[in-house]
C-alpha positions as CSV (number, residue, x, y, z in Angstrom):
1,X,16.8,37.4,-135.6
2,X,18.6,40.6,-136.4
3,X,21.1,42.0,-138.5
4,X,24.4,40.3,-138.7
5,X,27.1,38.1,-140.3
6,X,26.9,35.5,-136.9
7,X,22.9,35.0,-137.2
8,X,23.4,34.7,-141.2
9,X,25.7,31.9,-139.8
10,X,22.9,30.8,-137.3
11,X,20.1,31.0,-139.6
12,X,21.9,28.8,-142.1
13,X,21.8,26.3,-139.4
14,X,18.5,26.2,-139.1
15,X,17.4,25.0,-142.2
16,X,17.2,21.4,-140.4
17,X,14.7,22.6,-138.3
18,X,11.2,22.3,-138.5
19,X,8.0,23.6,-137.0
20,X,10.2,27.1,-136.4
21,X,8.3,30.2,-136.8
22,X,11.4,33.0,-137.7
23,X,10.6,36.4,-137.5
24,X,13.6,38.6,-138.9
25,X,14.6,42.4,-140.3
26,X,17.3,40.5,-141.9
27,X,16.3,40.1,-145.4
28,X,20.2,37.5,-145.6
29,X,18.3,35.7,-143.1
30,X,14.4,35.7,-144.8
31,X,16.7,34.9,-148.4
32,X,18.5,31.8,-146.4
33,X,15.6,30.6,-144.9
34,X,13.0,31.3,-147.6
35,X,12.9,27.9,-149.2
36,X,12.4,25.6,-146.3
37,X,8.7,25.0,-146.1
38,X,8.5,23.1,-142.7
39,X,9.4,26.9,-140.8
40,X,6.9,30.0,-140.7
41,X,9.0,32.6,-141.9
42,X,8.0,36.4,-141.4
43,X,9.9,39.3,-142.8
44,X,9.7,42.9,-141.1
45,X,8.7,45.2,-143.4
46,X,10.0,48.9,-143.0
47,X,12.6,50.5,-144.5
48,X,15.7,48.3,-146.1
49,X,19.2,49.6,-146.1
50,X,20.6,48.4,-149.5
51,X,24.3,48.3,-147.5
52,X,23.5,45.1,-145.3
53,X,20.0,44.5,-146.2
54,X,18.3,45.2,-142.7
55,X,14.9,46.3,-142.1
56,X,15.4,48.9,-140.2
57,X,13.1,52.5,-138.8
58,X,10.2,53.4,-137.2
59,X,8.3,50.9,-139.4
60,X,9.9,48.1,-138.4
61,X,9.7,48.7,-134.4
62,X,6.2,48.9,-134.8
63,X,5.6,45.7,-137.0
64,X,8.0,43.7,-134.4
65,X,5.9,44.9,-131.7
66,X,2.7,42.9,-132.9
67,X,4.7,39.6,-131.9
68,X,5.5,38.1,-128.8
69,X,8.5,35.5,-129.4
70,X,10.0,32.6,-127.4
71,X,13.5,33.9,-128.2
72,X,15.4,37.1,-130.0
73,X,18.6,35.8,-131.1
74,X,20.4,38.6,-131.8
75,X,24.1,39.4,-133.1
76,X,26.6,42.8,-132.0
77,X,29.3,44.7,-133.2
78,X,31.0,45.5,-129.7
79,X,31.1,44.4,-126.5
80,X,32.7,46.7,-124.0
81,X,34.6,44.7,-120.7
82,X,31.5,46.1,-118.4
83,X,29.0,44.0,-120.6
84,X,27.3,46.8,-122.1
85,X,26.3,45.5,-125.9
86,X,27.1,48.4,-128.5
87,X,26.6,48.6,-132.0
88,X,26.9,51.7,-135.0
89,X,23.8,53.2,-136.3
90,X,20.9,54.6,-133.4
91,X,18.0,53.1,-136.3
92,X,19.7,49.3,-136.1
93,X,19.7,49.7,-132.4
94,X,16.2,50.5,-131.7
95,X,15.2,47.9,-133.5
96,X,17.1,45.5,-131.9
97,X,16.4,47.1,-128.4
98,X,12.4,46.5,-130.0
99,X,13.0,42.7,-130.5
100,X,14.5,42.3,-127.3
101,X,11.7,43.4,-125.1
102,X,9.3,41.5,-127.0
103,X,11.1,38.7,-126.5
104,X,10.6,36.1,-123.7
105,X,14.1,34.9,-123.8
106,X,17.4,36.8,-125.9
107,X,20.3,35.0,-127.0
108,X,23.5,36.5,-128.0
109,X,25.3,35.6,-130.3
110,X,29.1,37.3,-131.1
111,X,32.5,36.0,-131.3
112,X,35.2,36.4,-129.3
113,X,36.3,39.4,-131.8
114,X,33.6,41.6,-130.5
115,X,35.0,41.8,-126.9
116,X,37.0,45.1,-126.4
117,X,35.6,46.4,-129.5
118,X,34.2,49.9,-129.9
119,X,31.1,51.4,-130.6
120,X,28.8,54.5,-130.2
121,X,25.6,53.7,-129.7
122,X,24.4,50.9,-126.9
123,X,21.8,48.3,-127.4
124,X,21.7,46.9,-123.4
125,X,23.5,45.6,-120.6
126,X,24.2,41.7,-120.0
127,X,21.5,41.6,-117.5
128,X,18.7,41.1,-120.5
129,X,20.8,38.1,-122.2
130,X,19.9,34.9,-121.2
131,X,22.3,33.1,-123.2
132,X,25.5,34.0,-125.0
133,X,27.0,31.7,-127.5
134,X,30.6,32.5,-128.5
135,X,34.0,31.1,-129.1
136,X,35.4,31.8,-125.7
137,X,35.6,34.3,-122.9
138,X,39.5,35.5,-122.4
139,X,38.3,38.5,-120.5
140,X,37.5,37.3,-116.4
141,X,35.7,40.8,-116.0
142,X,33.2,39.8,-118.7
143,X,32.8,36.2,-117.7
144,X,32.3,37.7,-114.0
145,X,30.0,40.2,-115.3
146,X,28.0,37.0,-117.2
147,X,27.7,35.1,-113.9
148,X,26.3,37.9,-112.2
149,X,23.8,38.6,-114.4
150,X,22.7,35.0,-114.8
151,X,23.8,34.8,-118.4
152,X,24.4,30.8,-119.8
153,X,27.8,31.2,-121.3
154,X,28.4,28.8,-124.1
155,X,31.4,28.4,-125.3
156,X,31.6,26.8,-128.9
157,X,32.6,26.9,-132.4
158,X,31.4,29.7,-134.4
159,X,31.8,30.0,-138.1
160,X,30.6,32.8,-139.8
């Protein structure tokens, strides 16, 4: 799991769960999580930044690279109309890009707020997410874009 208010959200959820190995540079998520004794729960280690607690640098790629997980569930800050994810700082971004390929499956996870939105830096293209989870799809170029690349849309509540 990465950085993010939507998988804090997710990971709050998950405290039902049990026999869950979580592997996060989200030290919300390790805080959320860190009490529930029937999950494995593995922090990143690597450099913190105080502003939103994430684990982020060349540390933390390298540590997330020694794991090979069933599923990266990972939150954005934009998502442009052609499906390209996007996010602000290039050191969050690698990292995520880093859990992503080391991940058999990704989820995305973003609400119908990020759609439109702006950004600098890109993290991928739809065609790596195997499921998104959001509120809804308004935008028939980015539900078109989903269906071509294979992508489960799920349309539900999201509370973050």
């Amino acid at each position: 799991m990465n950085i993010g208010t939507t998988t804090e959200a997710v990971a709050a959820n998950f405290v039902h769960h049990r026999n869950l190995m979580v592997v996060s540079n989200n030290l919300n998520v390790v805080d959320t999580l860190s009490d529930h004794q029937a999950m494995e729960l593995v922090c990143v280690g690597g450099k913190v930044r105080t502003g939103d607690r994430a684990v982020v640098g060349a540390l933390a790629m390298r540590f997330i690279e020694n794991f090979r997980v069933d599923y990266a569930l990972i939150g954005i800050s934009a998502i442009d109309i052609d499906g390209s994810l996007l996010d602000f700082a290039i050191d969050e971004v690698e990292v995520s890009q880093t859990i992503i390929r080391n991940a058999r499956k990704v989820i995305l996870v973003a609400d119908s707020s990020k759609v439109g939105r702006s950004a600098p830096v890109r993290v991928c293209g739809m065609d790596v997410i195997d499921f998104f989870v959001t509120d809804r799809i308004d935008d028939p170029n980015l539900r078109s874009t989903c269906e071509r690349h294979g992508v489960s849309l799920i349309e539900t509540s999201i509370t973050c």
